[in-house]
C-alpha positions as CSV (number, residue, x, y, z in Angstrom):
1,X,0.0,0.0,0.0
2,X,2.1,2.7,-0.8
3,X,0.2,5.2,-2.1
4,X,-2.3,4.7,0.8
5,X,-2.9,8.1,3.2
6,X,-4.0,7.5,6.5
7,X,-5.7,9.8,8.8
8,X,-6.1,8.7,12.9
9,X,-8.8,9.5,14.5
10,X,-9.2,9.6,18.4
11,X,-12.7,7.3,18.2
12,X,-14.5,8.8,20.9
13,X,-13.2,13.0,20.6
14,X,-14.2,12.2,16.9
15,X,-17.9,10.9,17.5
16,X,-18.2,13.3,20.3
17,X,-17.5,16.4,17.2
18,X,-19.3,14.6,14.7
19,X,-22.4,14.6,17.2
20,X,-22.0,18.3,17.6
21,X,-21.4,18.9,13.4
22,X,-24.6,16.9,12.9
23,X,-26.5,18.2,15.8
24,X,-27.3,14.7,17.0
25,X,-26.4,11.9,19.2
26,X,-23.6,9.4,17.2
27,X,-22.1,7.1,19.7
28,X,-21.3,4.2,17.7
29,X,-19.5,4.0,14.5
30,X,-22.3,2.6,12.4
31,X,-23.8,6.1,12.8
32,X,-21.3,7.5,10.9
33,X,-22.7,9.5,8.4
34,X,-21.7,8.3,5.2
35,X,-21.1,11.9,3.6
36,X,-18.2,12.8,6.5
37,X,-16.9,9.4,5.0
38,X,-17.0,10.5,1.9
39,X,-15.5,14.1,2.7
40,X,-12.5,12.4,4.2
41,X,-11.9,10.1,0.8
42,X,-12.4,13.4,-1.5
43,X,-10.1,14.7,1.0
44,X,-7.6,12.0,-0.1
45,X,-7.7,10.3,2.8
46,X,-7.7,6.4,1.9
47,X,-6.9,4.9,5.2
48,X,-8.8,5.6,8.8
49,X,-6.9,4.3,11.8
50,X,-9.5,4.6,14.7
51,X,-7.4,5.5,18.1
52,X,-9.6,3.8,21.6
53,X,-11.5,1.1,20.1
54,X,-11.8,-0.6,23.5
55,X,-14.8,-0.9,26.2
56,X,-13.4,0.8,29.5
57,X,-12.7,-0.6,32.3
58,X,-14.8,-0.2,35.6
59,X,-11.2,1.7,37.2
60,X,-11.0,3.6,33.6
61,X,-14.5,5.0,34.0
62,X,-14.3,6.1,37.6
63,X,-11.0,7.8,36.5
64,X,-12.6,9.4,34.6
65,X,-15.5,10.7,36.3
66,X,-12.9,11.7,39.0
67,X,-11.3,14.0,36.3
68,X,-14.2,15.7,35.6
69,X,-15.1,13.7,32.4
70,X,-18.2,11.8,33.0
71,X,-19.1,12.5,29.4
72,X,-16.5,10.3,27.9
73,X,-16.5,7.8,30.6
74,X,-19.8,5.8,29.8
75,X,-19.4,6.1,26.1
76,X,-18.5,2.2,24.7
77,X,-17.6,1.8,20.7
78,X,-17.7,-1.8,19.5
């Protein structure tokens, strides 16, 4: 693949903008909208290398929530 252009993508910072840029809740990846897919391969972009593909732990959530980041600590991507 040499000619191959990969972008990476923090999974969850990435739904969380897309949710705001479509004015709607989009959690899992299957709510994608197929048009920001398509405006990253007109973009050249041929490659997406999804950062935090992982369900949290019970010790990553409360971390979390002790941070001051409840939003990101229930949100699971499979």
């Amino acid at each position: 693949m040499p000619r191959m252009v990969l972008i990476a993508k923090n999974s969850y910072v990435w739904l969380d903008q897309l949710s705001k840029a479509y004015q709607r809740d989009i959690r899992t990846l299957d709510q994608i909208p197929d048009e920001e897919l398509d405006r990253l391969a007109g973009s050249g972009i041929s490659g997406l290398w999804l950062i935090g593909l992982w369900e949290r732990s019970t010790a990553s959530r409360q971390m979390k929530q002790m941070m001051g980041n409840p939003m990101l600590s229930h949100r699971r991507t499979r």
